[in-house]
KETOR-58562 format. One line per field, with one value per residue (C-alpha): x, y, z; chain. Coordinates in nm, 2 decimals, padded with zeros to 4 digits. Layout:
<sites>
x: c(X, ...)
y: c(Y, ...)
z: c(Z, ...)
chain: c(A, ...)
</sites>
This chain:
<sites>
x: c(-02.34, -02.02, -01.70, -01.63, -01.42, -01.58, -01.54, -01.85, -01.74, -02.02, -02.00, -01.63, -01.45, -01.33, -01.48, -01.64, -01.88, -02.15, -02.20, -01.90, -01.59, -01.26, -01.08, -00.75, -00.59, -00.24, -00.10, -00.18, 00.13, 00.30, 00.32, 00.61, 00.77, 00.69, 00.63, 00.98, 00.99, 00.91, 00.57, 00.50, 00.62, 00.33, 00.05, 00.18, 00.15, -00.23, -00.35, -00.24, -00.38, -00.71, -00.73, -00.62, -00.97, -01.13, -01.03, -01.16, -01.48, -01.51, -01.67, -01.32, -01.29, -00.88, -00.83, -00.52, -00.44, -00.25, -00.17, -00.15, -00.14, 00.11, 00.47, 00.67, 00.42, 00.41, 00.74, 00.78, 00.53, 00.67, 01.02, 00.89, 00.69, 00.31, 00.05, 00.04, -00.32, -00.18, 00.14, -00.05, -00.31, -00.04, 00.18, -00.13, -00.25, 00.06, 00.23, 00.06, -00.27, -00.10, 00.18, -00.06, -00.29, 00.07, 00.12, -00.24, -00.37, -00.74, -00.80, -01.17, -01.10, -00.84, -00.89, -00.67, -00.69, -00.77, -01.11, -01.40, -01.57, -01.26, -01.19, -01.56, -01.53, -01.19, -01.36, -01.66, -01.44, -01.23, -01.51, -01.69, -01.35, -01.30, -01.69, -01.60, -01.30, -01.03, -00.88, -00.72, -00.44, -00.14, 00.21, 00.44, 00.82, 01.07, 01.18, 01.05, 01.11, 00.98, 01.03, 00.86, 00.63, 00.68, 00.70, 00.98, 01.11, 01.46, 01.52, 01.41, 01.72, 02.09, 02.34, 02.52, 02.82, 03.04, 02.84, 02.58, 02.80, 02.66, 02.32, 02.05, 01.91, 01.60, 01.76, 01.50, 01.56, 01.98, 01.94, 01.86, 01.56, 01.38, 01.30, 00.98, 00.78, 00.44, 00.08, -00.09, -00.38, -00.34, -00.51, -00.54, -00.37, -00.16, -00.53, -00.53, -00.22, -00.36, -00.65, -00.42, -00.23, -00.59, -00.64, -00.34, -00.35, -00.69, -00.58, -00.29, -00.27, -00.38, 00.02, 00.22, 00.47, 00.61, 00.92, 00.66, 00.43, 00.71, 00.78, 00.51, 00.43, 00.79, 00.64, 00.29, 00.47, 00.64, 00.39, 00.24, 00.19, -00.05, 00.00, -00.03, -00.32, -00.31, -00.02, -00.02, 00.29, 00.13, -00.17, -00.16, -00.38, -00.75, -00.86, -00.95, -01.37, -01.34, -01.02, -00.91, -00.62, -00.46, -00.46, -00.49, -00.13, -00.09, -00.09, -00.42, -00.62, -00.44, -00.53, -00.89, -00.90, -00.95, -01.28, -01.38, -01.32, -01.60, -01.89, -01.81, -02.04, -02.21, -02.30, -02.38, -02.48, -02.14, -01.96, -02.12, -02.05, -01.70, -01.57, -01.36, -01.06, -00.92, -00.61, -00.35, -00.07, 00.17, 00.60, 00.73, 00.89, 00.48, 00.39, 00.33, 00.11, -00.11, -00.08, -00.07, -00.25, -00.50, -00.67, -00.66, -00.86, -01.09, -01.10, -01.19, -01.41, -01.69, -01.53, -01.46, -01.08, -00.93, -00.81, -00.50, -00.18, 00.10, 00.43, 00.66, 01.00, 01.22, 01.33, 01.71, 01.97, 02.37, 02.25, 02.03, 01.62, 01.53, 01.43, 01.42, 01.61, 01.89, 01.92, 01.83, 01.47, 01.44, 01.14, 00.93, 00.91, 01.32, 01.24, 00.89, 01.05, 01.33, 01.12, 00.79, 00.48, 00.41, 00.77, 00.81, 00.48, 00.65, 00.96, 00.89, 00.64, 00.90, 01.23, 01.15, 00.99, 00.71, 00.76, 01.12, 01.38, 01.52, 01.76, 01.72, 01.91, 01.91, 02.10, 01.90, 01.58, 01.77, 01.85, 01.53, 01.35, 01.55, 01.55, 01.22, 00.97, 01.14, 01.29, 01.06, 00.69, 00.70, 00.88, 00.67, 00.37, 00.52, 00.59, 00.30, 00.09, 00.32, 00.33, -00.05, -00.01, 00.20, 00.05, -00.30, -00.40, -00.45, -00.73, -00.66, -00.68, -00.91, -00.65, -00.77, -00.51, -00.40, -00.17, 00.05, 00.23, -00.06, -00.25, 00.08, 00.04, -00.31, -00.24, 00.00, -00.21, -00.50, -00.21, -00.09, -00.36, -00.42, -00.11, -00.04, -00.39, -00.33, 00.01, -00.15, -00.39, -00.10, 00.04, 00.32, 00.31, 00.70, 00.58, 00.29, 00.50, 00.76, 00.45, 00.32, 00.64, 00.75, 00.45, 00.58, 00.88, 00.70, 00.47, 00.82, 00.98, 00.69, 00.71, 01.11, 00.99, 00.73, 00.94, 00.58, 00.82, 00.95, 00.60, 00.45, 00.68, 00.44, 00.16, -00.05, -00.39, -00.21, 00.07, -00.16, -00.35, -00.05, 00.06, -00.32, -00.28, 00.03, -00.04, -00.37, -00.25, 00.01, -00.23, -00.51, -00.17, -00.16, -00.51, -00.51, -00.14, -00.37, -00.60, -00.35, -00.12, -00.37, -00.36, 00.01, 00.06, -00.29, -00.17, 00.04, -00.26, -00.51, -00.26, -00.22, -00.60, -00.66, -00.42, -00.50, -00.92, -01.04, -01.23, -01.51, -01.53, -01.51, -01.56, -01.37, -01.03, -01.15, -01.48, -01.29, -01.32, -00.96, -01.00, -01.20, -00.86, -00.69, -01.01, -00.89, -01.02, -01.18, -01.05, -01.27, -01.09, -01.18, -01.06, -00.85, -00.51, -00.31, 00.10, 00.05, 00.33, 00.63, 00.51, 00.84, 01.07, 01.46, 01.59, 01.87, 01.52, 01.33, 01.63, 01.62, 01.25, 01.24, 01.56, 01.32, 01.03)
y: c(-00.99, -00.84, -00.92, -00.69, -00.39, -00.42, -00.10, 00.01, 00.17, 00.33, 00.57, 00.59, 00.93, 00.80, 00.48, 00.34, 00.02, 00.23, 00.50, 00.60, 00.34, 00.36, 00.48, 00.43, 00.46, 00.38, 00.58, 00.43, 00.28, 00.38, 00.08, 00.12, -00.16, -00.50, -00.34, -00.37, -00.35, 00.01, -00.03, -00.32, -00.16, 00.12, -00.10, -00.35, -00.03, 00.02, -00.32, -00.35, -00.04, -00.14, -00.52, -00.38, -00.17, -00.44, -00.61, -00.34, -00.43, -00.16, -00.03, -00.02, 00.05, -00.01, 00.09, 00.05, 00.09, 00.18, 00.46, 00.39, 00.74, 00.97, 00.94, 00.73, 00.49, 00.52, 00.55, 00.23, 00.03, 00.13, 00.01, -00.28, -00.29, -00.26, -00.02, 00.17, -00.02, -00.35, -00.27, -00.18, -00.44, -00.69, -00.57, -00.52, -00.90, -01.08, -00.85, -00.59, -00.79, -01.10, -00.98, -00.80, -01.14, -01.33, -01.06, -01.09, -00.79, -00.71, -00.47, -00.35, -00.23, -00.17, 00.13, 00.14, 00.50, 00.38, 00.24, 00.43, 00.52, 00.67, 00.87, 00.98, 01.15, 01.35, 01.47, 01.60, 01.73, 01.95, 02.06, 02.19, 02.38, 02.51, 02.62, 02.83, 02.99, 02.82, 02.69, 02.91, 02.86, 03.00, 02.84, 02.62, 02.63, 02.51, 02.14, 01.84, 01.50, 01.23, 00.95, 01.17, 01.26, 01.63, 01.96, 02.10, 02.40, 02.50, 02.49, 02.15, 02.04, 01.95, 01.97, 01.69, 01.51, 01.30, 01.22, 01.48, 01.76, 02.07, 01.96, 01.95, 01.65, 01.51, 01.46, 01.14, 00.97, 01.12, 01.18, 01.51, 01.65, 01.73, 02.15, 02.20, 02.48, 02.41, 02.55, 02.43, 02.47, 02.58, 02.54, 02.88, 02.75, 03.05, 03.15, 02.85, 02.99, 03.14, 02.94, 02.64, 02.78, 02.85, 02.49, 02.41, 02.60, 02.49, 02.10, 02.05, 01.68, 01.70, 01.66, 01.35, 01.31, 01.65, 01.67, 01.66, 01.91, 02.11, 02.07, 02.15, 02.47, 02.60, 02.55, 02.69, 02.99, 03.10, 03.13, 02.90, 02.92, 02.81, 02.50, 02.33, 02.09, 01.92, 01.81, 01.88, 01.69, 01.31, 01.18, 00.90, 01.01, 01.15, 01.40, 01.76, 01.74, 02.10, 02.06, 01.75, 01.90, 01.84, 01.53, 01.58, 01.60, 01.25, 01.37, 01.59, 01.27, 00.99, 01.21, 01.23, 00.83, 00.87, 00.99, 00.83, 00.45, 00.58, 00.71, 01.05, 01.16, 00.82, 00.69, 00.93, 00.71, 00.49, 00.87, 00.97, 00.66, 00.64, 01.01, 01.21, 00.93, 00.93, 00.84, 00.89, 00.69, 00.82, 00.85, 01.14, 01.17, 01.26, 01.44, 01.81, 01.63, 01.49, 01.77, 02.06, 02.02, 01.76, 01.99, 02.27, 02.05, 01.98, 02.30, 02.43, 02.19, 02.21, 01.92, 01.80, 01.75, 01.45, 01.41, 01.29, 01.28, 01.06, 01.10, 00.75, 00.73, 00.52, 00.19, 00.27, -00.02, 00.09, 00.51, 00.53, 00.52, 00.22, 00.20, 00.04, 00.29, 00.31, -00.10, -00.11, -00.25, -00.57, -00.80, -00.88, -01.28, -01.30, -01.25, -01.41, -01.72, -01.75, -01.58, -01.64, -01.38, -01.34, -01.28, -01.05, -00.85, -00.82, -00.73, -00.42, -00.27, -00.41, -00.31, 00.02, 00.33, 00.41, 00.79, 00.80, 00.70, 00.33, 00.06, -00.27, -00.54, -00.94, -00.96, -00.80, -00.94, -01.29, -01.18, -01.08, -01.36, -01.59, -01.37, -01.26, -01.45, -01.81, -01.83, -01.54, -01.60, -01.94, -02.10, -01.97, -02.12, -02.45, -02.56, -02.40, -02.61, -02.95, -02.92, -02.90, -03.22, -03.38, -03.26, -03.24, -03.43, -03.19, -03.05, -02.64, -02.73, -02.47, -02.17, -02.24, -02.15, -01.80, -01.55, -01.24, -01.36, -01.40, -01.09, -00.94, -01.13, -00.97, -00.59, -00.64, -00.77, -00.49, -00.23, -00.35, -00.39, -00.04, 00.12, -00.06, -00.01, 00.37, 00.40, 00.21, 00.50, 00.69, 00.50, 00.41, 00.06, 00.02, 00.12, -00.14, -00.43, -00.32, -00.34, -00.67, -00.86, -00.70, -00.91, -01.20, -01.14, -01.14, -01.47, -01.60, -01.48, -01.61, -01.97, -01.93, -01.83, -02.02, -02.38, -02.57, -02.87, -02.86, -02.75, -03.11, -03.33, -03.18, -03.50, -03.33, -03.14, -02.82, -02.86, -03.02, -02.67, -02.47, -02.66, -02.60, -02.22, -02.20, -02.36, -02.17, -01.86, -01.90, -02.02, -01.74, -01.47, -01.67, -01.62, -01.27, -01.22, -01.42, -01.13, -00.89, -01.01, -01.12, -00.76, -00.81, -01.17, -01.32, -01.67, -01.74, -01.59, -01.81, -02.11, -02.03, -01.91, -02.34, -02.48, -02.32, -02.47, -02.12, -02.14, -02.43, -02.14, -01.83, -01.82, -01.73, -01.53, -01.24, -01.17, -01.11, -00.78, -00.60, -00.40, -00.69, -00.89, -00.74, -00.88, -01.16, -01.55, -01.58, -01.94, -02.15, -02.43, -02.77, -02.61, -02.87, -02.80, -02.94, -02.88, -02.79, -02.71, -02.47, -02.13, -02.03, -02.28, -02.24, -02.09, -02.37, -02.62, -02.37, -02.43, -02.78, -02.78, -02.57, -02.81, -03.10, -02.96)
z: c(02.13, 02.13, 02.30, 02.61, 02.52, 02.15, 01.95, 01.71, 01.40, 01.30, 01.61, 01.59, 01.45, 01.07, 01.13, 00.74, 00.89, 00.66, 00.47, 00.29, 00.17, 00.34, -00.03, -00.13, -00.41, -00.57, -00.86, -01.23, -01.34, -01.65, -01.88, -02.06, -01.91, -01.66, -01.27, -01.03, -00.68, -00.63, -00.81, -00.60, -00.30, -00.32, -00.42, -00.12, 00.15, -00.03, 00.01, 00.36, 00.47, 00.30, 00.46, 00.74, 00.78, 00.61, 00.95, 01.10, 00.96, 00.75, 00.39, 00.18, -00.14, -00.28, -00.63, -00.88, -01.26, -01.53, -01.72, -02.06, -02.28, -02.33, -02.52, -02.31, -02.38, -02.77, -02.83, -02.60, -02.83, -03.14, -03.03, -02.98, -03.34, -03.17, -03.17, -02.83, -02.75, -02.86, -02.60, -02.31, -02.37, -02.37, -02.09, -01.86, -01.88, -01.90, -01.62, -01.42, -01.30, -01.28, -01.08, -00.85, -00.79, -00.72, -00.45, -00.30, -00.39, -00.25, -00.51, -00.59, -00.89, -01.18, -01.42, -01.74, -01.90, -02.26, -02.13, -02.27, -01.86, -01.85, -02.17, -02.15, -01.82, -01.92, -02.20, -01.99, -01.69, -01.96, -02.14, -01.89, -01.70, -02.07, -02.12, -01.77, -01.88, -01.67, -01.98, -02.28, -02.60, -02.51, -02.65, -02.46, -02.52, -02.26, -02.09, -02.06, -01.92, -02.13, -01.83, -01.61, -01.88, -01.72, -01.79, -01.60, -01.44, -01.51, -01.18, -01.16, -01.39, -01.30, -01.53, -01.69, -01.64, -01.87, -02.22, -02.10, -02.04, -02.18, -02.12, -01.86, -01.69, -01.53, -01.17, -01.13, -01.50, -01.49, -01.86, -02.11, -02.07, -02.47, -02.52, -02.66, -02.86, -02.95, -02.93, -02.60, -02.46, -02.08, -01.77, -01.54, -01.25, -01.11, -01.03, -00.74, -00.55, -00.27, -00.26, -00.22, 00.01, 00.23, 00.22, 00.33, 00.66, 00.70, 00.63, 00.79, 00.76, 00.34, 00.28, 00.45, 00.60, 00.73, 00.45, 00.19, 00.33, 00.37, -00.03, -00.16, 00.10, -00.06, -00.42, -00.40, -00.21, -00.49, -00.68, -00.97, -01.32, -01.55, -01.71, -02.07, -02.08, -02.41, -02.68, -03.06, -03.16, -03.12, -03.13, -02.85, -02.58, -02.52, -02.79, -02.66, -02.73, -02.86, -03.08, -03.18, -03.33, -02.95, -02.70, -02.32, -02.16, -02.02, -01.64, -01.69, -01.80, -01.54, -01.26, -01.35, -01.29, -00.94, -00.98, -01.33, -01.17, -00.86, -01.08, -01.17, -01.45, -01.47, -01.13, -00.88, -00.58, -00.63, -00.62, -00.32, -00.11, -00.24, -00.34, -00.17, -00.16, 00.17, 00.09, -00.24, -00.19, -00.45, -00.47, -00.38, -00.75, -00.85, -00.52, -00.73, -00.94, -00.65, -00.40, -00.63, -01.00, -00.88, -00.56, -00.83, -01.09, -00.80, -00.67, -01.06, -01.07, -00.81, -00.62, -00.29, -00.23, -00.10, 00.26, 00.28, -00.02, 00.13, -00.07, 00.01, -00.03, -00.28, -00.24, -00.38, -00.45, -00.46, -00.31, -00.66, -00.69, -00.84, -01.21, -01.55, -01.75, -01.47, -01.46, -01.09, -01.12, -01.00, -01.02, -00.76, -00.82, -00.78, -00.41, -00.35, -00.55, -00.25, 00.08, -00.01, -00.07, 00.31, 00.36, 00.10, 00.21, 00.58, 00.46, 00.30, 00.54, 00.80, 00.71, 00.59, 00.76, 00.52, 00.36, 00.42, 00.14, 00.21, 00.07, 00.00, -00.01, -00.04, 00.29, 00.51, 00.37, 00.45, 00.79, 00.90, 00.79, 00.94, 01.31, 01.28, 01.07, 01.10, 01.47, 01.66, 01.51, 01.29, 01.58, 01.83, 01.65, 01.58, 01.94, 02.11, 01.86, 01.94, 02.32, 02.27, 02.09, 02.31, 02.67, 02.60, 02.28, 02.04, 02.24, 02.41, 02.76, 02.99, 03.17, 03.55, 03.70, 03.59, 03.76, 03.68, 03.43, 03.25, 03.35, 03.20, 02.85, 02.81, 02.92, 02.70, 02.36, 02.42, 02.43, 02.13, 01.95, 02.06, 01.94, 01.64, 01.51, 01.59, 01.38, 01.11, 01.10, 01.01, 00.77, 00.99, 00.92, 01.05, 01.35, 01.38, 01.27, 01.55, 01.82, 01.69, 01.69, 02.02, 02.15, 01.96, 02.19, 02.51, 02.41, 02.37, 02.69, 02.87, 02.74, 02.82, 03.16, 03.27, 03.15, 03.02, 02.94, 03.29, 03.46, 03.22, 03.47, 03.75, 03.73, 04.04, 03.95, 04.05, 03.81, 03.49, 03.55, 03.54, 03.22, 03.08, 03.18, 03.03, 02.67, 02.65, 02.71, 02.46, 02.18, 02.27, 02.19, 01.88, 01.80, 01.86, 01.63, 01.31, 01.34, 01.33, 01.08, 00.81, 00.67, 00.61, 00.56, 00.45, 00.38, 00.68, 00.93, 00.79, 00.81, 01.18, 01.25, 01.07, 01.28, 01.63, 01.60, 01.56, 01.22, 01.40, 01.70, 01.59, 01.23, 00.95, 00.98, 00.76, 01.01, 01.33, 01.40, 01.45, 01.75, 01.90, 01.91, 02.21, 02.40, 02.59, 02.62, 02.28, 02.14, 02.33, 02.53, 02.38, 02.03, 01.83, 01.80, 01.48, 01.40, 01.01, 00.78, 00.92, 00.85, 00.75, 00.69, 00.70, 00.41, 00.34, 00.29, 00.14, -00.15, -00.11, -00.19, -00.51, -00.62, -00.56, -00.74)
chain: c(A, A, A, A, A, A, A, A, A, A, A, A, A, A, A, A, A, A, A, A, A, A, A, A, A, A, A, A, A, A, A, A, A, A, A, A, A, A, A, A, A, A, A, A, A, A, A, A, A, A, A, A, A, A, A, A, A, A, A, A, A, A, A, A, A, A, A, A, A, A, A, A, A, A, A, A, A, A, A, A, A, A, A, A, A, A, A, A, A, A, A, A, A, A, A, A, A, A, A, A, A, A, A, A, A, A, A, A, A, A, A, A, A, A, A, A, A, A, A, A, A, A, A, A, A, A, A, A, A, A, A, A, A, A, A, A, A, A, A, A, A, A, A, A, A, A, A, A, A, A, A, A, A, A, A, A, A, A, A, A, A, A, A, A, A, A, A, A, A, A, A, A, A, A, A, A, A, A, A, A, A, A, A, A, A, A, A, A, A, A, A, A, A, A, A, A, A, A, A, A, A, A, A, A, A, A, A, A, A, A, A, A, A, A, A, A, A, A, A, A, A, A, A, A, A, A, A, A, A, A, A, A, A, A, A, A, A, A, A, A, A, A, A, A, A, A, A, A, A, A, A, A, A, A, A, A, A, A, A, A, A, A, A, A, A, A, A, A, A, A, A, A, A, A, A, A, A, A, A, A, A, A, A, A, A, A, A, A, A, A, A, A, A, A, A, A, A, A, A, A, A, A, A, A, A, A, A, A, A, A, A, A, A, A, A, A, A, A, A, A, A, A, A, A, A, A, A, A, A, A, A, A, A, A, A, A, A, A, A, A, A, A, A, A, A, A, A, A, A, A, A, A, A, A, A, A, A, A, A, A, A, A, A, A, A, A, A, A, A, A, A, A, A, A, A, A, A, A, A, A, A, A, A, A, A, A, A, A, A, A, A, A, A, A, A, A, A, A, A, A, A, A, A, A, A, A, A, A, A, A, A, A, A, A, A, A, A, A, A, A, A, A, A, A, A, A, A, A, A, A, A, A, A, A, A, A, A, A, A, A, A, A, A, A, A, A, A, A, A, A, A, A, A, A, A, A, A, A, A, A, A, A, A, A, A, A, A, A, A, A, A, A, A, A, A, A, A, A, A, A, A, A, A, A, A, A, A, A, A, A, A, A, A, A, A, A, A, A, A, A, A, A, A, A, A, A, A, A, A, A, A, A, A, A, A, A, A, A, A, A, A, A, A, A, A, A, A, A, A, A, A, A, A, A, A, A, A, A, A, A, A, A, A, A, A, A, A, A, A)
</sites>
């Protein structure tokens, strides 16, 4: 039976307990180089959302990948004296997955564009828009950004400075953009305008946040062009079926993955329990690509369109987007090798509101950790589980003699779980993180106020109950904050869910139910308490330990 104040998914507006996955996807990573921070900050935000409606007890389906065609990538590999497969074959296993399984990925799948389900189904898609007329040869000549792997506008371009002056510049990449005049064949896209547009007004919430809808209305209301589907200069990327003379311009095939890695074209069922994704999570440097070109494939196509496209900002270092041709990428295992993986999954969905623009840096990172992960929660967690120790045993005492304060400490959980669940929904996952640690705050205040070391040294039945009341409720907000931090910091919630008793009561971390948490009284009293390792030590011994090792 269900807790009181239980919520059924299947009867609940977006729930996915059956029927069709929760689907998310990240974008497929070019593989010219090892991932950075901004890489791993998108497929963080991804994995989050998806345990968090995991949590939810939900169908999810979370996919990632790389994007391995196109001339970035085989100029890259020949640099480096390798064929482009023989590059991305060794990049992708000794950095992408490995990098992603260090960070705790949940991923359900990982698509590379070289693998034949997915070369296959570009083909077919192409062939059959080409068969209906929405594709014809036409010539190409004007910019593009190799970094971008895009063909650009002039007024996309900036002009140069210093070595560059004269020329014009990718404004993401800061470097000259390459003219080009070859034979292409071209997608009819100009034909989508005001059908795009329709969808737009009729989906208000397709494009997130505001700024980016915003964008992209400004775009499509000028008016949109047709656009060159294929390459005739190199040969690295999926042949056109109906001239193999050309390969599929690199963006044209990635986008298709989406579908390809859900059973387009080969699985139906596993399409129409997973298709349409209901949420791209993409930078806002490729936001045209996913809220512009990709609906207009669909829309060419016979498809249903997906529901949501939120554009992120950048993670910049010194004003500047971060990246490996500018020198500002940094590796993710230079920061989980001082803070931790927990700490480095908090920090970022923390520290930064998620589709705005924001800068890291080693200080703050330091600073929270130390305010909020070490003194506010860890700490909390460490003496609540050795007063238990001390007072009681080891054993959660029964709350018998509960008042206000505590009334106040469980309005307060069910409204968080409430609201942080809600601005999860929306991707705001600053927003959660602020509601959930404001609760660490009050468990906190309430310990400082109700004095359970002073209340101990009260040996009649009245004050032992008070103590018992006291320690329990602390522990059951403890219980509660494992459920809602696993989605963020797996490891550390399922240290604290072990040491609180709760596995030998309730089950396993990963089965309780999200919006059940808020529900008050569910770690049983008799539960064994144990003080395990400190969840986040200092950093100062954190050093001492990796000297040690």
């Amino acid at each position: 039976m269900a807790a009181t104040g239980s919520t059924d998914l299947s009867t609940t507006p977006g729930g996915h307990a059956g029927g069709k996955a929760f689907y998310v996807t990240t974008p497929i990573y070019y593989v010219n180089d090892a991932p950075h921070l901004g890489h791993a900050y998108t497929t963080v935000a991804g994995d989050v959302l998806t345990r968090w409606h995991r949590q939810r007890g939900e169908k999810v389906w979370y996919l990632t990948g790389t994007d391995e065609h196109g001339q970035k990538v085989m100029r890259t590999a020949l640099a480096n004296g390798l064929t482009p497969q023989e590059w991305c074959d060794r990049l992708v296993e000794s950095a992408w997955k490995p990098l992603w399984k260090h960070l705790e990925i949940a991923n359900d799948d990982f698509i590379r564009t070289t693998e034949p389900r997915h070369a296959q189904r570009v083909q077919e898609f192409w062939q059959n828009l080409y068969d209906n007329g929405e594709v014809y040869k036409g010539s190409y000549e004007g910019p593009y950004c190799v970094g971008c792997e895009e063909f650009k506008l002039p007024g996309d371009l900036v002009d140069g400075t210093g070595e560059y002056e004269g020329q014009k510049l990718c404004p993401i990449h800061g470097r000259p953009v390459e003219m080009l005049s070859e034979d292409n064949y071209f997608f009819r896209m100009s034909a989508y305008t005001d059908k795009l547009l329709a969808f737009y007004e009729a989906n208000p919430d397709f494009i997130q946040p505001a700024s980016a809808r915003n964008e992209v209305l400004k775009f499509v209301q000028q008016g949109l062009q047709d656009l060159s589907i294929s390459r005739s200069t190199f040969d690295w990327g999926i042949p056109i079926p109906w001239d193999s003379g050309h390969v599929l311009y690199v963006w044209i095939d990635a986008l298709l993955n989406y579908a390809s890695a859900v059973g387009y074209g080969t699985d139906q069922a596993k399409f129409g329990e997973t298709w349409p994704a209901d949420v791209h999570i993409v930078g806002k440097d490729i936001l045209r690509f996913h809220a512009v070109i990709w609906p207009a494939m669909l829309m060419a196509a016979g498809l249903p369109l997906p529901h949501k496209v939120f554009a992120h900002g950048w993670l910049l270092v010194g004003g500047e987007k971060m990246s490996k041709s500018k020198l500002t990428g940094i590796s993710p295992q230079q920061l989980t090798d001082h803070f931790g993986v927990d700490a480095y999954r908090y920090y970022f969905m923390r520290a930064i509101p998620f589709g705005q623009d924001g800068s890291f840096s080693w200080e703050d990172f330091s600073a929270r950790y130390t305010s909020e992960l070490a003194n506010d929660f860890g700490n909390l967690a460490s003496r609540v589980a050795a007063m238990v120790g001390k007072y009681f045993g080891g054993t959660l005492p029964a709350a018998t003699a509960a008042g206000a304060p505590e009334s106040a400490l469980h309005e307060a959980l069910a409204e968080t779980v409430k609201t942080s669940d809600a601005k999860v929904e929306q991707l705001d996952f600053q927003g959660a993180l602020d509601d959930v640690f404001a609760y660490v705050k009050q468990v906190n205040g309430y310990l400082t106020e109700q004095e359970p070391w002073k209340v101990a040294k009260d040996t009649t039945p009245e004050g032992q109950a008070r103590l018992a009341t006291i320690l329990y409720s602390a522990a059951e907000s403890l219980r509660a904050l494992a459920v809602l931090l696993n989605p963020v910091m797996p490891a550390t919630a399922e240290k604290l869910w072990v040491s609180l008793g709760a596995e030998a009561h309730l089950g396993a971390l990963a089965d309780q139910k999200l919006l059940d948490a808020g529900n008050w009284g569910l770690l049983p009293a008799g539960a064994t308490v144990t003080k395990g390792d400190i969840l986040f030590p200092r950093l100062e011994e954190k050093r001492d330990e990796q000297k040690d090792s």
